[in-house]
C-alpha positions as a Markdown table, in Angstrom:
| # | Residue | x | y | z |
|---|---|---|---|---|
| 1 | Unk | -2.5 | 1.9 | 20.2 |
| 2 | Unk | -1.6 | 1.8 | 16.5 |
| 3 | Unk | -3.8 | 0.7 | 13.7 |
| 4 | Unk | -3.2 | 0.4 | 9.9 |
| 5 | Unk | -6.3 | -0.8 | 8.7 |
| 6 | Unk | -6.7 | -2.0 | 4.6 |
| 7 | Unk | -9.7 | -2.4 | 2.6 |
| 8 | Unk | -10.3 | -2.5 | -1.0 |
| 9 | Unk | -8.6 | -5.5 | -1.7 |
| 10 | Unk | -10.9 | -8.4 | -3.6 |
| 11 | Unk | -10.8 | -10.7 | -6.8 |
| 12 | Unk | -10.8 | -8.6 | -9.9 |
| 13 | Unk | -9.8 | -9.8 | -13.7 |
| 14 | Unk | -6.9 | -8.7 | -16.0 |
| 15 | Unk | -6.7 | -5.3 | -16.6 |
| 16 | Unk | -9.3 | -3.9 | -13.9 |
| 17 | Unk | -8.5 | -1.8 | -11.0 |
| 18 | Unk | -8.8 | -2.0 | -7.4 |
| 19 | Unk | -8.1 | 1.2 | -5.0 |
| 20 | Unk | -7.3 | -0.1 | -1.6 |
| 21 | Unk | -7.1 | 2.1 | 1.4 |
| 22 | Unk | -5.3 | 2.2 | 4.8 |
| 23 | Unk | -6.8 | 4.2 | 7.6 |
| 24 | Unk | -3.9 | 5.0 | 10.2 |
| 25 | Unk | -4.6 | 5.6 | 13.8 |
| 26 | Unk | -2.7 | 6.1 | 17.1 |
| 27 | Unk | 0.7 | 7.9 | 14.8 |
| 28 | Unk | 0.8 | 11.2 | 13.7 |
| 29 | Unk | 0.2 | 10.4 | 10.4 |
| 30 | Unk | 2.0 | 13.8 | 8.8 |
| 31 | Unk | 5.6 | 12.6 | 10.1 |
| 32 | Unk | 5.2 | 9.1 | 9.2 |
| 33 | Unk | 6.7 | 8.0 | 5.5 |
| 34 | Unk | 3.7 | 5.7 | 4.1 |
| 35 | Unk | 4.2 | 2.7 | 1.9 |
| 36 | Unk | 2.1 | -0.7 | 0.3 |
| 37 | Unk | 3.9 | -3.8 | 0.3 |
| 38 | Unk | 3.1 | -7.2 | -1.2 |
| 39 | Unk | 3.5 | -10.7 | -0.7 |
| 40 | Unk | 3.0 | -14.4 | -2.3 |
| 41 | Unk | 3.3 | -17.3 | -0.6 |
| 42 | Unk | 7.3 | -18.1 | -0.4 |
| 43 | Unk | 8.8 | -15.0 | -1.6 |
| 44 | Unk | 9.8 | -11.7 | 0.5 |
| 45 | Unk | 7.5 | -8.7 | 1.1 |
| 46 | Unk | 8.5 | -6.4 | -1.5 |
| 47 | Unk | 8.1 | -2.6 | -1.5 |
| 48 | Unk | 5.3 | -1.8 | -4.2 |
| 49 | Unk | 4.8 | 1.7 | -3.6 |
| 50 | Unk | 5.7 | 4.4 | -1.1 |
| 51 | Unk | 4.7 | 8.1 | -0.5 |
| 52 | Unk | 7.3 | 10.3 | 2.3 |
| 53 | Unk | 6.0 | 13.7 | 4.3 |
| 54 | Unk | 7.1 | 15.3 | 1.5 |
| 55 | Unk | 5.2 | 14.2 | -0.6 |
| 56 | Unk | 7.8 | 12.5 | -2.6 |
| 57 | Unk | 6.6 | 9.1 | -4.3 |
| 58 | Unk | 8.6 | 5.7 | -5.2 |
| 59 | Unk | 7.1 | 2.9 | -7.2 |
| 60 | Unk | 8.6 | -0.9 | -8.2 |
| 61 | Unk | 9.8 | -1.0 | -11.6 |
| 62 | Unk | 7.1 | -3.4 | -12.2 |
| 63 | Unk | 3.8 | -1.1 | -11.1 |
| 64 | Unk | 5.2 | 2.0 | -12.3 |
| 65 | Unk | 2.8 | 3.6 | -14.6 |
| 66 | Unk | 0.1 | 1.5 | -13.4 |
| 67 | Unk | -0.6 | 2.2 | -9.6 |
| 68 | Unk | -0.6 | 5.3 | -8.5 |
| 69 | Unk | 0.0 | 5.9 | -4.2 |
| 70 | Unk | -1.6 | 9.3 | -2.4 |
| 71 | Unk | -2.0 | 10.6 | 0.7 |
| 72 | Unk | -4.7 | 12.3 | 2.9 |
| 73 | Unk | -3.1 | 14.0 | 6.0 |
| 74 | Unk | -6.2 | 15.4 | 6.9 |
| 75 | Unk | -7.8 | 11.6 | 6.8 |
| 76 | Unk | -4.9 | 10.3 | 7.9 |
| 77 | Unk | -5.4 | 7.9 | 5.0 |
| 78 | Unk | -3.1 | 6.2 | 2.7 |
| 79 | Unk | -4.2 | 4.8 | -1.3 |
| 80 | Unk | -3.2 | 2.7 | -3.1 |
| 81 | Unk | -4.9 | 3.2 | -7.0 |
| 82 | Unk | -4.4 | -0.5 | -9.4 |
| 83 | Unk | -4.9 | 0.1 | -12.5 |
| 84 | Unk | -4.3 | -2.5 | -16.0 |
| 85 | Unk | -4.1 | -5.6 | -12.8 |
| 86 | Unk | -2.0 | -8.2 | -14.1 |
| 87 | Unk | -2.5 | -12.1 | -12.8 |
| 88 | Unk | 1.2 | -11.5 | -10.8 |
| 89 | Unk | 0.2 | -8.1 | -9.5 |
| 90 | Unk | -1.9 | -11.2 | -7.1 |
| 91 | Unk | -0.9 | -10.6 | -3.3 |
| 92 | Unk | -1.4 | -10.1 | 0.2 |
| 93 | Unk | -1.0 | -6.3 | 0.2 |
| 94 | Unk | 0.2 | -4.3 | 3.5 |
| 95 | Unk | -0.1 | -0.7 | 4.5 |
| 96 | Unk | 3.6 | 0.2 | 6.7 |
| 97 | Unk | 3.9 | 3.4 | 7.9 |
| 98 | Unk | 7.5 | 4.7 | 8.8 |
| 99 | Unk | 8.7 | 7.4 | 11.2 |
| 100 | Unk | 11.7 | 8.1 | 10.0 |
| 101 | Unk | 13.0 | 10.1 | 13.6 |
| 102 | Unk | 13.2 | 6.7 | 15.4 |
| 103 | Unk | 13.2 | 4.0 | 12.5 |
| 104 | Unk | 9.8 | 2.3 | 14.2 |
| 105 | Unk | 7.8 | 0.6 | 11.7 |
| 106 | Unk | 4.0 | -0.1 | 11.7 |
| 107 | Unk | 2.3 | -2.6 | 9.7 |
| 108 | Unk | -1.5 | -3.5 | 8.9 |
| 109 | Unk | -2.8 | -7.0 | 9.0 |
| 110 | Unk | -3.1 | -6.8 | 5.1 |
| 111 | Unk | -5.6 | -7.3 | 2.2 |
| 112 | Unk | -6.0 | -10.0 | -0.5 |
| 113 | Unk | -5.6 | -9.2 | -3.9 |
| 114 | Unk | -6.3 | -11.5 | -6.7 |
| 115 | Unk | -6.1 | -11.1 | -10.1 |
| 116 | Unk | -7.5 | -13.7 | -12.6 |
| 117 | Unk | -6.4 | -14.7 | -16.2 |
């Protein structure tokens, strides 16, 4: 059975930081492309920060030198480090874990994240 399991997420204010994590079970975590997603109410999940086998790491426009995604493959353990938190950085934030051999997609149950003004 699969499990991508968040924490981290809470109420912070403007310009704190928040470092959530997502503990991955049941995949074999090294062949599996890891990302963090968001979503508000009404709008899309959008892609917020991703991290592939390689290594290789992809950010929104709007996070970039701000949040900062690594990987543990020994932990099998995704993070996700916030930094300067904005009031619209405020989300439901997902850990999805990708294997990119069969296109199957796994996602947590998600963690709130809200930033206040």
């Amino acid at each position: 059975q699969v499990q991508l399991v968040e924490s981290g997420g809470g109420l912070v204010q403007s310009g704190g930081s928040l470092r959530l994590s997502c503990a991955a079970s049941g995949i074999i975590f090294s062949l599996n492309d890891m990302g963090w997603y968001r979503q508000v109410p009404g709008k899309q999940r959008e892609l917020v920060a991703a991290v592939t086998i390689g290594g290789i790491t992809n950010y929104a426009d709007s996070v970039k030198g701000r949040f900062t995604i690594s990987r543990d493959n020994a932990k099998n353990t995704v993070h996700l480090q916030m930094n300067s938190l904005k009031p619209e950085d405020t989300a439901v934030y997902y850990c999805n874990s990708h294997y990119m051999h069969d296109g199957r997609d796994y996602w947590g149950q998600g963690t709130q994240v809200t930033v206040s003004s």
